[in-house]
N, C-alpha and C positions, 0 to 999 in steps of 0.2 A: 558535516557530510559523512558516508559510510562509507570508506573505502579500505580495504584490508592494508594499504601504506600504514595505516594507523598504528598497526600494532608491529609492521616492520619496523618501524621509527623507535618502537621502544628497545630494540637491539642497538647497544653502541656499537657497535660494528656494522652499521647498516648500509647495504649497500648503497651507490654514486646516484642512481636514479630517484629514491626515495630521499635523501638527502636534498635530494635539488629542488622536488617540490614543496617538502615540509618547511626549507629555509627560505623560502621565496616570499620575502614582506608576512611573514606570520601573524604579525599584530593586525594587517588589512584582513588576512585571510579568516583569523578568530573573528575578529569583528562583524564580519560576510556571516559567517556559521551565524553567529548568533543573532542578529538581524534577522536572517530569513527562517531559520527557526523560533523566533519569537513571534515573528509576526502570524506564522502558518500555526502555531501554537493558540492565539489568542482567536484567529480567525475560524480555525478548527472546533474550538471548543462552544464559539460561536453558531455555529453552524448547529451544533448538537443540543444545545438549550431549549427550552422551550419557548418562542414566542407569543408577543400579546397579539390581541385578535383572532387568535384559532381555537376557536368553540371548543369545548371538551367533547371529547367524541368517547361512545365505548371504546376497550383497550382492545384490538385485536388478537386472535391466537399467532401466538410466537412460532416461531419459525427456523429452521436452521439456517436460511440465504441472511436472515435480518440479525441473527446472533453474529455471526462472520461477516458483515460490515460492521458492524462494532468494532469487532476486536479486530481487524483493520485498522479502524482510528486508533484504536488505545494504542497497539502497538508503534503506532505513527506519532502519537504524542509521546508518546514513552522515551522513544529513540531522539524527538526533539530535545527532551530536558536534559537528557544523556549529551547531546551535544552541546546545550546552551551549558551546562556545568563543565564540560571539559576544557571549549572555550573561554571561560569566564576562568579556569584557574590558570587556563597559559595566559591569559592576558594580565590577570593579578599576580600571577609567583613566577617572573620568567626567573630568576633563582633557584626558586627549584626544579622546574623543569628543564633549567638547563644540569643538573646533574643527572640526568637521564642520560647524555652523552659520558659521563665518566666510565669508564673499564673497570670491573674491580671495585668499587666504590662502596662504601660503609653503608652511605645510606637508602635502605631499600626501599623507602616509599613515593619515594616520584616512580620508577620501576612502576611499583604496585600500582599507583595511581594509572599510569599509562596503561598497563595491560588493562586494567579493572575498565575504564572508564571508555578504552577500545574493543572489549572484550560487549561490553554493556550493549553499544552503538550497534556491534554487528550483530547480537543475539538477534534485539528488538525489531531490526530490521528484514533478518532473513526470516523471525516469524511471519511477517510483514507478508513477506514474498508466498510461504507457504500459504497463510489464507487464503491471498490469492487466487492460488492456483487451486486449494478448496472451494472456493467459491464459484469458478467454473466449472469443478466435478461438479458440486452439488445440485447448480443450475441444468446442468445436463443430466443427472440423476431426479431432479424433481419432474422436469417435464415427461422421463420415460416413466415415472410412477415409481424411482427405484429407491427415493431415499424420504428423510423426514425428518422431525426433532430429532428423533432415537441416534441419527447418524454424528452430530454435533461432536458425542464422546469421542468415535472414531478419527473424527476431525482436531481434536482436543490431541488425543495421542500422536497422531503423524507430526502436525504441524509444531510442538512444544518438543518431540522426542529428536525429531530429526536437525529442530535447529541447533541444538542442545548437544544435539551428538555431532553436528557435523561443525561446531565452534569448536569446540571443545578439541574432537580432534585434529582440526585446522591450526590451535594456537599449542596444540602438543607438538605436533610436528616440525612446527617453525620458532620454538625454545626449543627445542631437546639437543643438549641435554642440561643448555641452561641458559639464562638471558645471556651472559657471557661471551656463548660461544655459537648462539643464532644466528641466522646470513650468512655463515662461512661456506655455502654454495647453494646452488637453483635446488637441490635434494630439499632442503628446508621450506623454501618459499613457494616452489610451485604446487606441494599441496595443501598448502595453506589459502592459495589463490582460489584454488579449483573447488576446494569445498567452500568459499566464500561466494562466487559467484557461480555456482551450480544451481539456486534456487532461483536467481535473476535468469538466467539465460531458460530454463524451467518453464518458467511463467510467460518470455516472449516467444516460445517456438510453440508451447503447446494450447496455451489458454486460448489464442485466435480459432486454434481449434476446435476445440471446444466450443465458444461460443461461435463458431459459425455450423455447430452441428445442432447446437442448442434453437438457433433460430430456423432451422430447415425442421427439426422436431415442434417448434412451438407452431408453424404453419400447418403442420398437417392434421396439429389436434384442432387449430381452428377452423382449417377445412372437413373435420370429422364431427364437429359439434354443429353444426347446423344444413350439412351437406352441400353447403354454397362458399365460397370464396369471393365475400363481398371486399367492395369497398374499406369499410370500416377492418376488418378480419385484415386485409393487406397495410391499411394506417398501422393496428397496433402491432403484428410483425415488423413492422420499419422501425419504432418507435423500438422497441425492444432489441434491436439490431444496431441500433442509432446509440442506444445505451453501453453495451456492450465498448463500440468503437470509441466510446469516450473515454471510458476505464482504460485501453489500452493504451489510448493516445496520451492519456497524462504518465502512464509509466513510462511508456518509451521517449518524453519528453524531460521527464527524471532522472532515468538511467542509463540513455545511452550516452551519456559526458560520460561517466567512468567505462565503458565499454574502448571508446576511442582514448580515453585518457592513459589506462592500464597497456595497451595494445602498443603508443607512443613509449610508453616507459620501458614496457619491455623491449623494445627493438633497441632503445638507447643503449640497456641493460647488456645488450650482446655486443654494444660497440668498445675496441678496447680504449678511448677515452671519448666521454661523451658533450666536454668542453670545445670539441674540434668545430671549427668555424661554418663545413661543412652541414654539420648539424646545427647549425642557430635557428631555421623555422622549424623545425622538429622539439628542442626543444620549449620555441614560444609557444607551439600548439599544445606541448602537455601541459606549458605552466596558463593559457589560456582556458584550456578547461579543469586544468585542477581546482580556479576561481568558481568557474559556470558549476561546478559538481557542489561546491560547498553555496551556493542559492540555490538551486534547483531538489537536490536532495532532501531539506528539510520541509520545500515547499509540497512535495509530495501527499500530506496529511490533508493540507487545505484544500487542493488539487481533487483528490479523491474527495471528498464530501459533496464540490458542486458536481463531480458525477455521478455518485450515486444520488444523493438529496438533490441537486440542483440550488441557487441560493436560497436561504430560507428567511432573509430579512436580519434585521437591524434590533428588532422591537424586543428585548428578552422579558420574558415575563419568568421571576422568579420566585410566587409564589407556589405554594406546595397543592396542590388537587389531583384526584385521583383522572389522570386523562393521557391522551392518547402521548408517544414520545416520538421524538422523529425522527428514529431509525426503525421503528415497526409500525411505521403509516399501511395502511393496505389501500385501504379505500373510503370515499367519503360520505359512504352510506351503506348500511347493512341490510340485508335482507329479511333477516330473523334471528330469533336469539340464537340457534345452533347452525346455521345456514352460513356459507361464504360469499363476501359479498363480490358482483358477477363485474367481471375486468372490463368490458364495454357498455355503458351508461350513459349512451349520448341522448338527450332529451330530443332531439328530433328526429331520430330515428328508430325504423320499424322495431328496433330490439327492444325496445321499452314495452311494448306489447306483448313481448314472450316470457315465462318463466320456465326455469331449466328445472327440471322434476327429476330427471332420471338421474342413477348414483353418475353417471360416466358423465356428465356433464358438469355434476358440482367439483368430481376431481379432475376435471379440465380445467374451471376455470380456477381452482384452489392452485394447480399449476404454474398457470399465468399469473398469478395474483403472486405471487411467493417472489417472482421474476420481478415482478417492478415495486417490491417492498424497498422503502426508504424514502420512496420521494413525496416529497409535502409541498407545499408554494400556500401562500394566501389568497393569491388568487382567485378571482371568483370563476372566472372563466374556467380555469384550470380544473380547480375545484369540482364543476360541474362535469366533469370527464372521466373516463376512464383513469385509473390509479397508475400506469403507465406514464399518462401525461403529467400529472402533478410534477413540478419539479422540473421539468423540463421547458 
């Protein structure tokens, strides 16, 4: 799990709170890590292979929404092996992770190991957070006509510079001015906390908003493109709105264990002994979800993939041909070789009889189409529908 305790824990002098959760059955709690990040690792990577049975299709034009679900997962996978390795060395060397407690101590590589391998978890992760929260700019930047591949770099810089800078000096703050003498007050820890989860709490206040400005903009180009607000035109705004609310709901299913987790710890953190009998369901609720945070965090990868993708089957086909991959599905059929192909394609209805000519029409529907990149199914049904539905 990502929780900034991690790298408080490597302070011998740690504080009463962090102490209580990291000692509580540790051998259960690695084992949980690793568990639920293996599974969401193997299931993730799953999700991204290619499957048998789905025809080769042309490769679509690339996209910046479909680059930023990628590295979403990588990031997601990244941060799993990050934990299943840290896991797997407190469960193998509790020797030497037990001199991480020593004061003073010769040997500095459990130290190293702990910051390095908690340093790692929280990079990966707060990139995690930033795509994110890129990928609701973007989606709200594509439908206004404001962004495109070219913007990726821009996205490139924020997301990699800011996790980078705000780790960094997260774990300055809370060493300085040496592992030794860390924890010796809140000066240390609480900017360490706040750059830790500033990208988290980021992503749940602002992204909803965004994606509900995104969907109130994706209506009015589909009310603008054929000057009627059918049926079909209100399905794929739901559908697209439907999406959105899925992404949110596995993070906020992910994350708010450590929001309530941290929150208990803290109030502990101000009591002056937090062993008082007073406090016993206060302290079972932190050490309750300190459990629920190390499953749920790691499942996070797997989580995202059936929201964006939706499941994509069983079947991996891993031979090598030039064909489509499924994270930059657009649609199930093209129009022409330089044409985009058009986000509503229900064979029984009237829109199958129109072709969209005019330029503000193909970057309408190049809009739309950008919005529900990712999602594939086998389906035949599906298949047959708008690139929205796939996957869902």
């Amino acid at each position: 799990m990502a929780s900034p305790r991690l790298e408080t824990y490597c302070c011998p002098n740690r504080d009463a709170a962090t102490q209580l959760v990291m000692s509580f059955q540790p051998e259960v709690f690695c084992g949980v890590c690793i568990g639920s990040a293996s599974v969401s690792l193997l299931l993730t990577i799953l999700q991204l292979l290619p499957k048998k049975g789905q025809s080769p299709r042309k490769m679509p034009k690339a996209s910046s929404s479909s680059t930023i679900l990628l590295l979403i997962s990588v990031c997601d996978i990244l941060g799993g092996l990050g934990m299943i390795f840290r896991s797997s060395v407190w469960l193998g060397f509790p020797r030497f992770i037990a001199n991480i407690s020593v004061v003073n101590g010769t040997d500095v590589w459990p130290s190293a190991f702990c910051v390095g391998s908690a340093m790692w978890i929280q990079l990966l992760y707060s990139a995690g957070f930033w795509w994110l929260f890129c990928y609701a700019v973007d989606s709200y930047l594509v439908v206004r006509r404001s962004a495109g591949l070219s913007t990726i770099v821009l996205y490139h810089m924020m997301t990699w510079g800011l996790a980078v800078m705000l780790c960094v000096e997260g774990i300055a703050l809370l060493y300085y001015p040496s592992l030794s003498s860390c924890e010796n007050g809140m000066e240390h820890a609480i900017p360490h906390y706040v750059t830790t989860y500033a990208p988290l709490l980021l992503v749940l206040v602002v992204n909803p908003i965004l994606f509900r400005r995104t969907v109130s903009a994706v209506a009015s180009l589909l009310k603008g493109r054929q000057g009627i607000y059918t049926e079909n035109e209100r399905r794929l705004g739901t559908e697209i709105q439907i999406r959105f609310f899925k992404i949110m709901l596995v993070f906020v299913i992910c994350w708010s264990s450590n929001i309530i987790n941290e929150s208990l710890l803290f109030y502990l953190e101000t009591q002056p002994d937090i062993n008082e009998m007073p406090l016993k369901n206060i302290r079972s609720a932190a050490l309750i979800t300190w459990i629920i945070m190390g499953v749920l965090n790691p499942m996070q990868g797997f989580l995202f993939t059936l929201a964006f993708y939706g499941w994509t089957g069983w079947r991996v086909d891993l031979k090598w041909r030039k064909r489509e991959i499924p994270w930059e599905s657009m649609s199930s059929s093209t129009v022409g070789e330089n044409s985009y192909p058009s986000p509503v394609n229900y064979q029984s209805n009237i829109h199958d009889s129109k072709k969209i000519s005019t330029t503000d029409s193909q970057q309408t529907d190049e809009a739309i189409s950008m919005l529900s990149e990712g999602n594939t199914s086998g389906d035949d049904r599906l298949t047959r529908s708008s690139p929205i539905y796939q996957g869902w």
